[in-house]
C-alpha positions in Angstrom: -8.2 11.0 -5.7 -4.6 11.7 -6.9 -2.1 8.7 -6.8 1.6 9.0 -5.5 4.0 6.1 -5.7 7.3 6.1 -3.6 10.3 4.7 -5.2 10.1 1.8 -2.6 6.4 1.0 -4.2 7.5 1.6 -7.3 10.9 -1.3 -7.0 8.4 -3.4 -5.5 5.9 -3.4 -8.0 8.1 -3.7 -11.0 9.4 -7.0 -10.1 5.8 -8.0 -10.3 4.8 -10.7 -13.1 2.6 -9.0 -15.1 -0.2 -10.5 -14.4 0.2 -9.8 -10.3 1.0 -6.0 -11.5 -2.6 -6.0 -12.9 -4.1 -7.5 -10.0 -2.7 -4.9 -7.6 -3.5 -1.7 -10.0 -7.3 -3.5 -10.1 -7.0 -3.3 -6.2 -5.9 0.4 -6.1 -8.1 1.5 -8.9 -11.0 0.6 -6.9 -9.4 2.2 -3.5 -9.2 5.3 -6.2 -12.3 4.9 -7.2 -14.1 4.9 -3.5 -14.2 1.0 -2.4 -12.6 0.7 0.4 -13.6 -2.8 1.3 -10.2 -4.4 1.1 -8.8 -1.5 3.1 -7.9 -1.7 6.9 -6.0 0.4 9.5 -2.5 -1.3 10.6 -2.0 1.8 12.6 -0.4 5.2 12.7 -2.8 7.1 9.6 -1.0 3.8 7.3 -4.0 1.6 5.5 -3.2 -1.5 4.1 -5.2 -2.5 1.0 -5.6 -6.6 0.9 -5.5 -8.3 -2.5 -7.0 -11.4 -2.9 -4.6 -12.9 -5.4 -2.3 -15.7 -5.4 -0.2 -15.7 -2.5 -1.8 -12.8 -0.8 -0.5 -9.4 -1.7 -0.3 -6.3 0.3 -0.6 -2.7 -0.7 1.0 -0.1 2.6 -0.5 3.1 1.8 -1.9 6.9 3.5 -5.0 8.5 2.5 -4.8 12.4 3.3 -7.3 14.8 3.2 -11.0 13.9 2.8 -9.9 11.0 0.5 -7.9 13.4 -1.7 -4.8 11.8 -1.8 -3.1 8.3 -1.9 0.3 7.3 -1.2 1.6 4.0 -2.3 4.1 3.5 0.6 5.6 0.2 0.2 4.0 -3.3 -1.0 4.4 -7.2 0.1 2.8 -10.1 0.3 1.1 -12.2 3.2 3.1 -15.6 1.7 2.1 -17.5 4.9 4.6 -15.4 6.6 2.9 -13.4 9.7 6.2 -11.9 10.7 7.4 -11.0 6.9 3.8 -9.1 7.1 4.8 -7.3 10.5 7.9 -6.2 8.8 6.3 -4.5 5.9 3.8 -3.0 8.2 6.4 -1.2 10.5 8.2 -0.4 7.5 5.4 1.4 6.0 4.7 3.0 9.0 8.1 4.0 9.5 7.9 5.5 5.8 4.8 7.2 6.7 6.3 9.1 9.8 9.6 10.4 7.4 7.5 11.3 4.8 5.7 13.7 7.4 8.2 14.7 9.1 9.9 15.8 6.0 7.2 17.6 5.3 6.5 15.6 2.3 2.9 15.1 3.2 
């Protein structure tokens, strides 16, 4: 499976302590690898991977073709905050839906 960060993802993750920056690679290594346990459908082709760390964090993400590709859309984290996470969600779904109508994927 090939990996693909947007620059969102990428600003997100960054201002990760280290230690939560390893947590979340951990999570989307195995997603890489085939385990796909902490991954569920928030809707529109956009998975969300869950990782069991701290505070909760959430990976926004698209899987394309058989499994062959995975775009890191955008990342948050659950905090306790049900409408912070509903935010994220339409926002990775609403980066989802310009990246394809872009053409980008």
């Amino acid at each position: 499976m090939i990996e693909k960060h947007t620059d969102v993802f990428d600003k997100w993750f960054n201002k990760l302590a280290l230690n939560v920056q390893k947590a979340v690679s951990d999570y989307i290594g195995r997603v890489i690898d085939g385990n796909f346990s902490n991954l569920k459908s928030v809707g529109q082709g956009v998975q969300e991977i869950t990782v069991d760390f701290q505070k909760g964090y959430r990976i926004y993400c698209v899987i394309l073709n058989n499994k062959t590709l995975l775009i890191l859309l955008c990342g948050g984290n659950k905090g306790g905050n049900q409408k912070h996470q509903q935010e994220d969600i339409e926002r990775a779904i609403g980066m989802k839906n310009y990246l394809k109508r872009s053409g980008q994927i």
